[in-house]
C-alpha positions in Angstrom: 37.2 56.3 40.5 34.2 58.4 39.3 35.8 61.7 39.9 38.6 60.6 38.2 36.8 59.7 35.1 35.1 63.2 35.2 38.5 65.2 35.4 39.7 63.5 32.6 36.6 64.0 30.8 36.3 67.8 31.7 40.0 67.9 30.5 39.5 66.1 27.5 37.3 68.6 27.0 38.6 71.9 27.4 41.4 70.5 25.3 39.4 70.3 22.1 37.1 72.6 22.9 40.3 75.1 23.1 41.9 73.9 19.8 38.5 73.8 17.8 38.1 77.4 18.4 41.5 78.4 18.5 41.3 77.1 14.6 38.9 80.0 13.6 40.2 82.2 16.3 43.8 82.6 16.3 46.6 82.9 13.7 47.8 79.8 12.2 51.0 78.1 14.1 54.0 77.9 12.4 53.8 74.8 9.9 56.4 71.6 10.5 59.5 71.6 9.5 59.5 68.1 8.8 59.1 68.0 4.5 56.3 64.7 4.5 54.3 66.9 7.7 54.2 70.3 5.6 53.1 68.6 2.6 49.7 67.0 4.6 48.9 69.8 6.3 49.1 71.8 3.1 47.2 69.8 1.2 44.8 69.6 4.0 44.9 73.1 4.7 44.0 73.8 0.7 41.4 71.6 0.8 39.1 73.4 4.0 39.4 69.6 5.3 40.3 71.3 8.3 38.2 73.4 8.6 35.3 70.3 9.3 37.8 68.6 11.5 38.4 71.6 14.0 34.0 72.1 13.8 34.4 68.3 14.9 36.9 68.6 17.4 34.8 72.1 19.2 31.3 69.7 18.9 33.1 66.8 20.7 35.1 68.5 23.3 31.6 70.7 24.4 29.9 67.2 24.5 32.6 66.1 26.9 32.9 69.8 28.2 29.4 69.5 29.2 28.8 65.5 29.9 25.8 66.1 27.8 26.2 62.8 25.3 29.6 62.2 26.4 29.7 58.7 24.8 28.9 60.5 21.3 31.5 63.3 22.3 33.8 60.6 22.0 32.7 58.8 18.8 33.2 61.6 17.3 36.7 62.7 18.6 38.6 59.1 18.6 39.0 59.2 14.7 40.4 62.6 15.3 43.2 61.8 18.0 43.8 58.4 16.1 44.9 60.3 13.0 46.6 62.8 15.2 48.9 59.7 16.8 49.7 58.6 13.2 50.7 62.1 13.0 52.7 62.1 15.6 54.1 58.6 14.4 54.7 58.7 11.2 54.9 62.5 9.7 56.9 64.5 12.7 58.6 61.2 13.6 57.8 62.0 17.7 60.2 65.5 17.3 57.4 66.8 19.8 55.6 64.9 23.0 53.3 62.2 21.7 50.3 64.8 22.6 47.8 62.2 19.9 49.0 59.2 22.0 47.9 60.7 25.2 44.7 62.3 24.4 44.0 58.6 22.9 44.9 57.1 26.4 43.2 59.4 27.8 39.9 59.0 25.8 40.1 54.9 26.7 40.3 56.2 30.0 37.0 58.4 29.9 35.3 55.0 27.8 35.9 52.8 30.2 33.7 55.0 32.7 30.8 54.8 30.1 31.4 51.4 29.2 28.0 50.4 28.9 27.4 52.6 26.2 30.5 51.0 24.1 30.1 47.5 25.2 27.6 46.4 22.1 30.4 47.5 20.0 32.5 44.7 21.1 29.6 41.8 20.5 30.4 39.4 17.9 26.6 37.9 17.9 25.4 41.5 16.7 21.9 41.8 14.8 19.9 44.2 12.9 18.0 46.3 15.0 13.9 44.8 14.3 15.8 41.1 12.5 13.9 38.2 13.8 16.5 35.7 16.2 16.8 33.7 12.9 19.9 34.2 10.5 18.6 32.2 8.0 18.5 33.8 4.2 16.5 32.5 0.8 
């Protein structure tokens, strides 16, 4: 199951790592069609927001890319392909594959090999790092 884990990973990857730098590389791809979609990416396309996210997306797909800090690789690209599947849901209404709600499988995939790592996410009994055991306030 390992070597599974690592070729999604490695795919994961190259995925963003491609469309990070294809942002800054490449011409632009021709905008939606789809009025609600054309407005958003305008807006975010006037606003240089995408300009962060694509420097986001090229930092978290070479941290999978690599396997160096994978776990944070993947912190920082889940947001990402979360608002990419509302994308997909709600502005182009599925008119192309569901790419945002397969990266986001795929991701769970790749999380569940580093498990560990996420597990103390998950824990309701969470404390401040240095707190005594005691919840107690005055």
């Amino acid at each position: 199951m390992t070597w599974v884990i690592f070729v999604v990973r490695v795919l994961l990857g190259i995925s963003f790592t491609f469309t990070g730098a294809s942002f800054f590389l490449m011409p632009p791809m021709e905008p939606p069609t789809q009025e609600n979609a054309l407005k958003f990416i305008t807006a975010l396309a006037a606003s240089d927001y995408m300009k962060v996210v694509k420097v986001l997306e090229l930092l978290g797909g070479l941290l999978l890319l690599t396997g160096r800090l994978a776990p944070l690789g993947l912190v920082i690209l889940v947001p990402i392909t979360v608002n990419i599947a509302l994308w997909d849901i709600f502005l182009i209404k599925f008119a192309a594959p569901p790419a945002g709600l397969i990266l986001l499988a795929l991701e769970v995939v790749v999380m569940w090999g580093y498990w560990p790592y996420f597990a103390p996410f998950f824990r309701a009994d969470a404390k401040l790092a240095g707190s005594a055991t005691s919840t107690s306030r005055n």
